[in-house]
C-alpha positions as CSV (number, residue, x, y, z in Angstrom):
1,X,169.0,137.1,101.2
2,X,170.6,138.0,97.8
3,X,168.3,137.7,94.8
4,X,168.7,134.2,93.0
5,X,171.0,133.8,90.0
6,X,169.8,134.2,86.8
7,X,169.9,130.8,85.4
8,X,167.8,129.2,88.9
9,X,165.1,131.8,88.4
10,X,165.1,130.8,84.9
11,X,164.6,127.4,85.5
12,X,162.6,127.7,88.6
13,X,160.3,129.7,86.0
14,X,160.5,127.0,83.4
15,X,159.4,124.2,86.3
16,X,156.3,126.0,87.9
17,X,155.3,126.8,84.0
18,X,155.9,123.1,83.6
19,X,153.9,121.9,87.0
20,X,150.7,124.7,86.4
21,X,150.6,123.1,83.2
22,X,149.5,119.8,83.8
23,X,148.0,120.7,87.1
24,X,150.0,120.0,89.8
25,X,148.7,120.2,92.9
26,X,150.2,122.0,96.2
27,X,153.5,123.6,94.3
28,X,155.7,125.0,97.1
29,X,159.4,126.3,95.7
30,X,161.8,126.7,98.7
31,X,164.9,128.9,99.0
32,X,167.6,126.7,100.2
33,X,170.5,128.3,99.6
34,X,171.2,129.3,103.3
35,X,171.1,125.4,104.9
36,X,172.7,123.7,101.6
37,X,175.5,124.0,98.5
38,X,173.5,121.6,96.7
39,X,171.1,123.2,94.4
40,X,169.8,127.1,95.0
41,X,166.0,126.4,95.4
42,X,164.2,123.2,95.8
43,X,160.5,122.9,94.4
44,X,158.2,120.2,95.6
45,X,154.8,119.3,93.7
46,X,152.1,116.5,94.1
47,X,150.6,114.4,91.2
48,X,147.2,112.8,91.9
49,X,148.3,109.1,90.4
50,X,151.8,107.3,89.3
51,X,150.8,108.3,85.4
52,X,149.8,112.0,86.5
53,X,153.2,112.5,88.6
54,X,155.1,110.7,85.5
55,X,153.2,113.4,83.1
56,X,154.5,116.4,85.7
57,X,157.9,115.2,85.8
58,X,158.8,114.4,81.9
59,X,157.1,117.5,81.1
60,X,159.4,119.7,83.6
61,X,162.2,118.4,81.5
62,X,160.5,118.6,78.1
63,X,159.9,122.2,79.1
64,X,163.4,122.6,80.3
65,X,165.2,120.9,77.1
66,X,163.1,123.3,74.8
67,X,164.3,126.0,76.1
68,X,168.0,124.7,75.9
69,X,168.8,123.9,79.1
70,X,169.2,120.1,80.0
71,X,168.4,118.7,82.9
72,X,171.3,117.0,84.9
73,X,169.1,113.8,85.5
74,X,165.9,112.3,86.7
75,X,165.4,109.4,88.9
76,X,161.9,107.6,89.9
77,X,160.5,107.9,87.4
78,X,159.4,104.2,86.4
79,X,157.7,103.7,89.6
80,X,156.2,107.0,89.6
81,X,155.8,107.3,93.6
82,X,158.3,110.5,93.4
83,X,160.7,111.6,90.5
84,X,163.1,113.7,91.3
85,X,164.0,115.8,88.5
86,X,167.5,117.5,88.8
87,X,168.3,121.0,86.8
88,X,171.4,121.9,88.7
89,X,170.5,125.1,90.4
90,X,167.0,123.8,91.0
91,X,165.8,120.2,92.3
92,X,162.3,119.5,91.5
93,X,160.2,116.6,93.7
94,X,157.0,115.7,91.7
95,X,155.4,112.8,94.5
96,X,152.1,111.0,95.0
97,X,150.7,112.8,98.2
98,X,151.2,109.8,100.6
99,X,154.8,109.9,99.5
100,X,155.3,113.7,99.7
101,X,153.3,113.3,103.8
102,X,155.8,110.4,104.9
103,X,159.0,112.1,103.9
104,X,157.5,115.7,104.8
105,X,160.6,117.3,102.7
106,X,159.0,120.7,103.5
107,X,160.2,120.6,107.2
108,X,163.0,118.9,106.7
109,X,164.0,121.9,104.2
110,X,162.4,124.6,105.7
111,X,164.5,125.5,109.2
112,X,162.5,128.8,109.1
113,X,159.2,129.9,107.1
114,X,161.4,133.2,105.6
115,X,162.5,130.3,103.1
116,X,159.5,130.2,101.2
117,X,160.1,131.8,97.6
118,X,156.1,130.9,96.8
119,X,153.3,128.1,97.2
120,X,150.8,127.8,94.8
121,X,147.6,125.6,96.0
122,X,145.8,124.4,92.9
């Protein structure tokens, strides 16, 4: 598969930065450009509690706006069971682990394992 553009890589960058930083746990970043039109790459991260996966999100898009890009939206973030942070080129899912195990978004994204850009298990 063709390398990914310039700006998703960028902001792919920017979100894993973002996630390390606050210690998200099980970061897996997914190619999806070959089974959607939506967005290039979709990255999936757990939180530990509702405040901790609030704290990942808002600090993806902290990270994001400082370095002049701005994000297209977020949703769930008051309840804080998953937030769904949306950069264009680049969806980010920041759940609670029970969340992120009953809608398993990994198989439902992955239709082979050559999708997988990276996973990071901290």
């Amino acid at each position: 598969m063709n390398p990914l553009p310039h700006e998703s890589k960028q902001l792919v960058d920017l979100a894993q930065h973002a996630l390390e930083e606050l210690k998200a746990k099980d970061v897996l970043v997914l190619d999806v450009r070959s089974i959607t039109s939506l967005t290039d790459v979709m990255i999936i991260a757990s939180g530990t509690s509702t405040r901790h996966v609030k704290s990942l999100a808002d600090n993806v898009s902290k990270t994001v706006k400082a370095a002049g890009l701005k994000p297209l939206g977020m949703e769930g973030e008051r309840d804080g069971d998953w937030v769904l942070i949306d950069l264009a080129g680049v969806i980010v899912h920041v759940m609670q682990p029970a969340t992120r195990a009953f809608y398993d978004l990994e198989r439902l994204w992955t239709p082979g394992a050559s999708n997988h850009i990276t996973q990071n298990k901290s």
